[in-house]
C-alpha positions as CSV (number, residue, x, y, z in Angstrom):
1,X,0.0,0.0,0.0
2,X,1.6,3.2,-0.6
3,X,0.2,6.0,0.8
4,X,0.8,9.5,-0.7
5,X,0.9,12.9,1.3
6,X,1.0,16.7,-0.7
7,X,2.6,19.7,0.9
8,X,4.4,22.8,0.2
9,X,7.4,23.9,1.7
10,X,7.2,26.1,4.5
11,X,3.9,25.0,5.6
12,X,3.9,24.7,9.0
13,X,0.3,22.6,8.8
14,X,2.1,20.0,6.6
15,X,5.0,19.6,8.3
16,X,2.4,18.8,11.9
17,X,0.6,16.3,9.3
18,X,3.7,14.8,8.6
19,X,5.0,14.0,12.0
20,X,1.8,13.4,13.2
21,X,0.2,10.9,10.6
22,X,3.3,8.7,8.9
23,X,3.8,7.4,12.3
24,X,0.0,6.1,12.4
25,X,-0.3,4.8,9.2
26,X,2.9,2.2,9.4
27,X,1.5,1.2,12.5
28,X,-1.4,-1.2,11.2
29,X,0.5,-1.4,8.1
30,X,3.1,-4.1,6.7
31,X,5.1,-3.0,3.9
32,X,3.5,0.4,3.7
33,X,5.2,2.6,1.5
34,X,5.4,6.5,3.0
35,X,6.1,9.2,0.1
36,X,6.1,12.8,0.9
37,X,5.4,15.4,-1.9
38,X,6.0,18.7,-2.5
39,X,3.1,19.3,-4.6
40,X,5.3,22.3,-6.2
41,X,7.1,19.3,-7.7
42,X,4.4,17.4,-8.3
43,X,1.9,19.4,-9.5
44,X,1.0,18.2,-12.5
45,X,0.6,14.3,-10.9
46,X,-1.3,16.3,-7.8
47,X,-3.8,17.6,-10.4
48,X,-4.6,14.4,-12.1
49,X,-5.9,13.1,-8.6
50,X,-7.6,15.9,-7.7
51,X,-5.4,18.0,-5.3
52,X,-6.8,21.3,-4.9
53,X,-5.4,22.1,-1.1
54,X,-2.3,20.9,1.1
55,X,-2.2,19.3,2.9
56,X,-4.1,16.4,1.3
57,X,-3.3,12.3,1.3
58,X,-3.9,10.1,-1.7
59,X,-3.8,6.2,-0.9
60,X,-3.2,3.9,-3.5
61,X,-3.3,6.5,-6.8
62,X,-6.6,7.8,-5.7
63,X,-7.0,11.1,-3.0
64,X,-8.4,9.8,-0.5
65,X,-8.6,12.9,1.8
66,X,-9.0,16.3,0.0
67,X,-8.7,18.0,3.5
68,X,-6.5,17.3,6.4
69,X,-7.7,13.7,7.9
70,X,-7.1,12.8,12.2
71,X,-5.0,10.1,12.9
72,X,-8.2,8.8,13.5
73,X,-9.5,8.6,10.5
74,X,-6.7,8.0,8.5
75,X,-6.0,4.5,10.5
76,X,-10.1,3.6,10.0
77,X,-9.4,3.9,6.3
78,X,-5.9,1.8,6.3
79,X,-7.9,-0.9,8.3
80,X,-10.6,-0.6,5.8
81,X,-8.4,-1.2,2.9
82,X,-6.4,-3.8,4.8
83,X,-9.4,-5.9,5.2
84,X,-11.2,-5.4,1.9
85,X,-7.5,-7.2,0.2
86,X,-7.8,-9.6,2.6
């Protein structure tokens, strides 16, 4: 599973997103793949799935959460996904 979050440098909401959520979502997760992009990089792959704000998190190819998720929610939708390949 690789799971996919957009920021821009500087931003000091990203950066709390960062440190707050990459540890949650390798908890539940084996093999997860982390990737952290600067959407100023990125833009043009950011656009194709739909970015619009950062920080946002795509899982899997597909933007998952347009608007900042909790660590909350972003571990009920690795579990979710965990079970549904299972």
């Amino acid at each position: 599973m690789k799971v996919e979050l957009f920021y821009t440098p500087g931003c000091a909401r990203c950066a709390a997103a960062h440190a707050a959520l990459k540890p949650t979502a390798e908890q539940p997760t084996d093999g997860l793949v982390w990737r952290a992009l600067n959407i100023l990089a990125e833009i043009d792959y950011a656009v194709g799935l739909g970015v619009l704000t950062v920080p946002a998190i795509a899982i899997d190819g597909e933007l998952v959460f347009s608007a900042l998720p909790t660590t909350h929610q972003l571990r009920a939708e690795l579990m979710r996904r965990i079970v549904k390949e299972a």
